[in-house]
Structures are given as C-alpha cells and as structure tokens.
C-alpha positions as a Markdown table, in Angstrom:
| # | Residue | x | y | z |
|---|---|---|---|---|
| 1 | Unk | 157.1 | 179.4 | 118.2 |
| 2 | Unk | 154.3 | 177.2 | 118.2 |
| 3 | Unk | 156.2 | 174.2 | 118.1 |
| 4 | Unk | 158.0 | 175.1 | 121.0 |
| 5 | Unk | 154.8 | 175.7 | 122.9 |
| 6 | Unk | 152.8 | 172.2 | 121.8 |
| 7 | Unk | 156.1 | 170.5 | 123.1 |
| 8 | Unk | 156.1 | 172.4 | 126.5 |
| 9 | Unk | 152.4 | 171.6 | 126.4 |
| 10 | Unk | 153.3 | 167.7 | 125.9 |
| 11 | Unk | 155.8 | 167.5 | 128.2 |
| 12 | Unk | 153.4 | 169.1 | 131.1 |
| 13 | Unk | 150.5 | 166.7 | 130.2 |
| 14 | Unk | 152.8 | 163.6 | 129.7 |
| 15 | Unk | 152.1 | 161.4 | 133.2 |
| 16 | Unk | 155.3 | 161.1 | 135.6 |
| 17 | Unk | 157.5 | 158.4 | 135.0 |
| 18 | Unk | 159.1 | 156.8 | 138.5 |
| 19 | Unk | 161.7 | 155.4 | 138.5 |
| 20 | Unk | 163.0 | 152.6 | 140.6 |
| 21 | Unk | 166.3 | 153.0 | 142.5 |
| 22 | Unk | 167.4 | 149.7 | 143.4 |
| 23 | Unk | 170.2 | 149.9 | 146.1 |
| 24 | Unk | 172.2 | 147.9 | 148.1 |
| 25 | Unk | 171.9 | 148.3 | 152.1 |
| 26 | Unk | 173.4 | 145.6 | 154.2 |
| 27 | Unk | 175.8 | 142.9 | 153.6 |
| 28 | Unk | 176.7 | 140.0 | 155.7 |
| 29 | Unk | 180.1 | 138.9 | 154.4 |
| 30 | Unk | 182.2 | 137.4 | 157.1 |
| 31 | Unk | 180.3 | 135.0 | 159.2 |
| 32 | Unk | 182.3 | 133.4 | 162.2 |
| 33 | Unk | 183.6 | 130.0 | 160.5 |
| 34 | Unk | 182.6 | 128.7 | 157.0 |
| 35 | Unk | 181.1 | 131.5 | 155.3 |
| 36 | Unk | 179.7 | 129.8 | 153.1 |
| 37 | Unk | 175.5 | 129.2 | 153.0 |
| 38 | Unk | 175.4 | 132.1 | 155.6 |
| 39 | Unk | 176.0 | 135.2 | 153.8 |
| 40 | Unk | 173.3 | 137.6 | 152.7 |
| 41 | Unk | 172.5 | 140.8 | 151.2 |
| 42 | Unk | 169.8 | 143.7 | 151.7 |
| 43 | Unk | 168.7 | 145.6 | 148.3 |
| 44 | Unk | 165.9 | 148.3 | 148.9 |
| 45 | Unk | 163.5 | 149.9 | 146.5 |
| 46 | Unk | 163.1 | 153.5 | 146.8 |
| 47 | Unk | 160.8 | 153.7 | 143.9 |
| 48 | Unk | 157.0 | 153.5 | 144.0 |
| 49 | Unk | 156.8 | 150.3 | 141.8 |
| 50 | Unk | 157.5 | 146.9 | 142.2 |
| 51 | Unk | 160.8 | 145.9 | 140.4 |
| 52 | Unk | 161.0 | 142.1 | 138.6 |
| 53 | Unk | 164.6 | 141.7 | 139.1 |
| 54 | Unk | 165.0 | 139.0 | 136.4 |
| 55 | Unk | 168.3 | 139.5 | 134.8 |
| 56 | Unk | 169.8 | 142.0 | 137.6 |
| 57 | Unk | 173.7 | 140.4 | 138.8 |
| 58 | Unk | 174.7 | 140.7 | 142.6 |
| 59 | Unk | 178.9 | 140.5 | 142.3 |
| 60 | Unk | 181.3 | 140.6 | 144.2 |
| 61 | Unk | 184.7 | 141.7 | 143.5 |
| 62 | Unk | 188.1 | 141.1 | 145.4 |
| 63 | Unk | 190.4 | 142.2 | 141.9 |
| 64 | Unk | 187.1 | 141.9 | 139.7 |
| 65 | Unk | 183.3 | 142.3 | 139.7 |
| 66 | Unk | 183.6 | 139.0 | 138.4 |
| 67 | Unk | 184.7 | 137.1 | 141.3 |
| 68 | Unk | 181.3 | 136.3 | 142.0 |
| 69 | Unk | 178.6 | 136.9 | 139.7 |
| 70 | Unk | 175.0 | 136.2 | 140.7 |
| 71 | Unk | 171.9 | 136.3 | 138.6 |
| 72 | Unk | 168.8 | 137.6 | 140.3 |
| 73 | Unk | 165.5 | 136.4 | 140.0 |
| 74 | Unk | 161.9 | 137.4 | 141.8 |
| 75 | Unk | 160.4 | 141.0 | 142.6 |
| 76 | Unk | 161.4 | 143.4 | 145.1 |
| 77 | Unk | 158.3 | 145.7 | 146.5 |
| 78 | Unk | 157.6 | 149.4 | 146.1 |
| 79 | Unk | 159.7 | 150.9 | 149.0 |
| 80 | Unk | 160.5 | 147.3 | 150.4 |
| 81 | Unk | 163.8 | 145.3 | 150.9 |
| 82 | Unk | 164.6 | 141.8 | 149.0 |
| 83 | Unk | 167.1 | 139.5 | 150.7 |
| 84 | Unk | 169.1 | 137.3 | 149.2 |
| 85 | Unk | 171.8 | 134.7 | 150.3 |
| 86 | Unk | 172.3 | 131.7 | 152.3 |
| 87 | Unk | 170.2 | 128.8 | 152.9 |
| 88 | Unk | 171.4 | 128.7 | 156.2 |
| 89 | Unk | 168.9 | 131.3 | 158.5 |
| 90 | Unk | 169.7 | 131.3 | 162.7 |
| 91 | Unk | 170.7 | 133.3 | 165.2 |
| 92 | Unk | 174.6 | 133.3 | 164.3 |
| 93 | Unk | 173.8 | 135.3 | 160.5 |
| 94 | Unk | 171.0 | 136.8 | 162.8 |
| 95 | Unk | 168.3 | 134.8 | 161.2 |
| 96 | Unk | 167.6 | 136.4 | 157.4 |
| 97 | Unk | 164.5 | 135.6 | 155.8 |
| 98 | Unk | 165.1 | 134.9 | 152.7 |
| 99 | Unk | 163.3 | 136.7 | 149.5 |
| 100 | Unk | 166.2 | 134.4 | 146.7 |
| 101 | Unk | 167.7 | 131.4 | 148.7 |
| 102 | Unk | 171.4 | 131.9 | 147.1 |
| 103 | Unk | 174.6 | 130.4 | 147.8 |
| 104 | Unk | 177.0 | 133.0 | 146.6 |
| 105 | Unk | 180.1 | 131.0 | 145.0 |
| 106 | Unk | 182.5 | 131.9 | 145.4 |
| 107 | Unk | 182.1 | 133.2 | 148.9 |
| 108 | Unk | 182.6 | 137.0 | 149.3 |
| 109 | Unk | 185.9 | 138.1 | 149.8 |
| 110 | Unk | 186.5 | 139.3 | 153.4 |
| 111 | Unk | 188.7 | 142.2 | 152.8 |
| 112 | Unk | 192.6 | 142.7 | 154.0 |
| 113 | Unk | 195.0 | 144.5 | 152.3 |
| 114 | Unk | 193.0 | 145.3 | 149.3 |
| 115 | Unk | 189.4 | 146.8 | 149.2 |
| 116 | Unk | 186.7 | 144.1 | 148.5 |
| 117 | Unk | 183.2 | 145.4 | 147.3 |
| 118 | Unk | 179.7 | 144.1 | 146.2 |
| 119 | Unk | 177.9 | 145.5 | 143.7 |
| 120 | Unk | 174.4 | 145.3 | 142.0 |
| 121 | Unk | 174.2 | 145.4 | 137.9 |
| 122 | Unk | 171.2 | 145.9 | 135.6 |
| 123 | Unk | 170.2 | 142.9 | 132.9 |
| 124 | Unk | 172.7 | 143.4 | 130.1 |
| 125 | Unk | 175.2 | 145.1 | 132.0 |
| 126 | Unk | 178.7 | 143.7 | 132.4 |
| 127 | Unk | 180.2 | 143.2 | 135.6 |
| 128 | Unk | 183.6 | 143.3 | 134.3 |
| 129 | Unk | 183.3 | 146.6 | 131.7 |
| 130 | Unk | 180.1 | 148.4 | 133.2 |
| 131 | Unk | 179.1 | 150.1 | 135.9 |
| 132 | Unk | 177.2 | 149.3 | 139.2 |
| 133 | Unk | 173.8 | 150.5 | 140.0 |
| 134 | Unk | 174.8 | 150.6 | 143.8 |
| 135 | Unk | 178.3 | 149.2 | 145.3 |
| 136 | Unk | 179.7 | 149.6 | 148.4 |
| 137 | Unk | 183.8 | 149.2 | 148.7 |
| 138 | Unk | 185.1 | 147.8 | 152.2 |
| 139 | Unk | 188.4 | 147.6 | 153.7 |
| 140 | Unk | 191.5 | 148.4 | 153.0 |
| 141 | Unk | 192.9 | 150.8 | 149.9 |
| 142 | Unk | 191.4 | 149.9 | 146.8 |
| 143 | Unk | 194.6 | 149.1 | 144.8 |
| 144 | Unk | 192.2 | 147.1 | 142.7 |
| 145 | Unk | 190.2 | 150.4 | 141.0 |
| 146 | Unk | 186.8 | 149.1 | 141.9 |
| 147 | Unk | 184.1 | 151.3 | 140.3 |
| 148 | Unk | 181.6 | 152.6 | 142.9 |
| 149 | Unk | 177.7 | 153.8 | 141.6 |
| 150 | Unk | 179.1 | 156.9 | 140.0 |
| 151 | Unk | 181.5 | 154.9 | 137.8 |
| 152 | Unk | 184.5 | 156.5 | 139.2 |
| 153 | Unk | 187.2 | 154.2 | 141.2 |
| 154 | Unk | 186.0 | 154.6 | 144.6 |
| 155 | Unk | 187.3 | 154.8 | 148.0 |
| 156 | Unk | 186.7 | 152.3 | 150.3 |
| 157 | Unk | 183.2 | 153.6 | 152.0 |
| 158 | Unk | 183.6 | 151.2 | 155.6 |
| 159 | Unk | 186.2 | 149.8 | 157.0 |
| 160 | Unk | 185.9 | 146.0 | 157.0 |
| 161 | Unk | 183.8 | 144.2 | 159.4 |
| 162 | Unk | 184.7 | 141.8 | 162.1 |
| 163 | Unk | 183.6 | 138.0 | 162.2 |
| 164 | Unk | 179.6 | 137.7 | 162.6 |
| 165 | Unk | 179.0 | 142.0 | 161.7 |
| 166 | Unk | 177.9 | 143.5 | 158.3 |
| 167 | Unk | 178.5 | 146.6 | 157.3 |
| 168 | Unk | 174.8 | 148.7 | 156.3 |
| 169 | Unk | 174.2 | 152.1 | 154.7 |
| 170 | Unk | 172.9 | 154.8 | 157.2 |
| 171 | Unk | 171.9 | 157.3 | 155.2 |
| 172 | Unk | 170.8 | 157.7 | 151.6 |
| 173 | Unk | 171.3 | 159.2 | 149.0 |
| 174 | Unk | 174.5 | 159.8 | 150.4 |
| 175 | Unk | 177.1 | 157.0 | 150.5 |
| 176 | Unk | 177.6 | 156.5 | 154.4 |
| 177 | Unk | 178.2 | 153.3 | 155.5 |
| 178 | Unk | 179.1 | 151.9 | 158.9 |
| 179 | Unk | 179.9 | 148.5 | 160.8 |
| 180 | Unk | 176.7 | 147.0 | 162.5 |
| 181 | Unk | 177.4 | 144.9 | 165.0 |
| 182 | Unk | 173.9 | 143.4 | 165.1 |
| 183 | Unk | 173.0 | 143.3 | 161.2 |
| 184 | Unk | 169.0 | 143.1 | 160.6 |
| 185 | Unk | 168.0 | 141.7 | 157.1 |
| 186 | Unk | 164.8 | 143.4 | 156.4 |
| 187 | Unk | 165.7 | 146.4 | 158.9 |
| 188 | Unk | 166.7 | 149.1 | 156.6 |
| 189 | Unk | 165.7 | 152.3 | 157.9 |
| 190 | Unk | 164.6 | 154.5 | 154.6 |
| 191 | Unk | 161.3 | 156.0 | 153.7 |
| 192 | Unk | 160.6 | 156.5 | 150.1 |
C-alpha cells in the first residue's frame, strides 16, 4: 500500500510534460504552369515549445511516401506556423514567406485517378514502413493504401485542387479539409 501511494504521490509532483503536435495545414501543390520552385507547405505547432525540426521528413506520395522525401531543418515556434517550399515567392503562389527555402523534387503529384498525399515524419521514421505524424490524402480513391496520421489507409480527406488553389485544414483536431481558393502561408487559423 505504501508503494502505491509514494508513486501516486510522484506522479502528482512530477512537472507536466507538453508535448508538441506538429501538423500539416496548407499545401500548395498545383501552381498554374511549372510547379516546380512554387510549391509550399504550412506545418503548425500546437504545443507550447519551440520544435528544432532537424531530422523531421516532409514526403510526398503518389504510390509511395517515398516519391518525394524532404529533410527538414530550422525551428518552428510555440503555437506558430513554419513554411517551407519554393524559392519562387509572388502573387501567383500568393507570395509565401519562406521559414526552409526548398525545392521539393520531385514536384508533388497533382492528383487524378489515384489519391496523392503529403505527409510529415519524425527523425528516424521511415517514410516507406512508418507512419505519418500528420498527412492529408487528396483526390481521387486511394487505390494506392496511403497511411493517414492514425496509421490506417485513409480516405482521400479533399478533393483535389484546381491550378493556383491549396487545399488547408479547417478544423483541428479533426481531419477536415477543404479547397482554398486564395491559400495564405502563414494564415492558419488555430489557437493553442
């Protein structure tokens, strides 16, 4: 009995430990033209710590995580959004600034008769056996078993996006996604 008590007593005086959720909330994936140098992607940090995001992967997936897979470098704010893509910033990718200048090769598949997705790994995670800290799936069935955040094969969670749109997460925690048809790196619209 007193064992049981001095650990309840430890575990009530031990300090909280946060915990960063790192998640992805906009991507810019088909820009009118060349995609390429334009594309970009929005990754918010609920927690109340900065994140170093050495190590972390951005992929992106048309049959494979591994389509695309982009090592991460730099911190992300407590409750503050990191972008990362391009170089190219103007009014036609609706002018990112960004946090990791990075020219994702290959470009980001644009969806058609298969779900595409993009996805964010931890360090030491891999893209090709393990699962995504946050993904979102787009387009059309996903006949390729992409693995959402829950590391189930997901459903596609937005339809695919017209030339010059993104598609953006609306509501968290929940996994609701929509088109947006004027995308705003550095917009998202969560409190921590």
């Amino acid at each position: 009995m007193k064992s049981a008590i001095l650990i309840v007593l430890v575990l009530v005086l031990l300090p909280a430990v946060s915990v960063a959720e790192l998640i992805i909330t906009e991507v810019y994936y088909d820009h009118p033209g060349l995609d390429s140098d334009a594309e970009w992607v929005e990754i918010l940090n609920t927690g109340p710590d900065p994140v170093d995001l050495a190590g972390y992967q951005l992929c992106n997936a048309g049959t494979s995580y591994t389509w695309s897979v982009n090592v991460l470098s730099g911190t992300v704010g407590a409750c503050a959004t990191f972008v990362v893509g391009g170089p190219y910033t103007d009014a036609d990718n609706f002018s990112p600034v960004y946090d990791l200048v990075l020219n994702f090769t290959p470009d980001f598949q644009n969806s058609g008769s298969a779900s595409d997705a993009v996805a964010l790994f931890a360090p030491g995670v891999d893209p090709a056996t393990g699962c995504p800290l946050s993904a979102v799936i787009y387009g059309g069935p996903n006949s390729n078993d992409l693995h959402d955040a829950s590391c189930s094969v997901g459903s596609p969670m937005v339809d695919d996006a017209p030339h010059g749109q993104a598609i953006e997460r609306v509501e968290h925690p929940l996994e609701t996604w929509v088109v947006n048809e004027t995308p705003a790196p550095h917009g998202a619209g969560f409190t921590c």
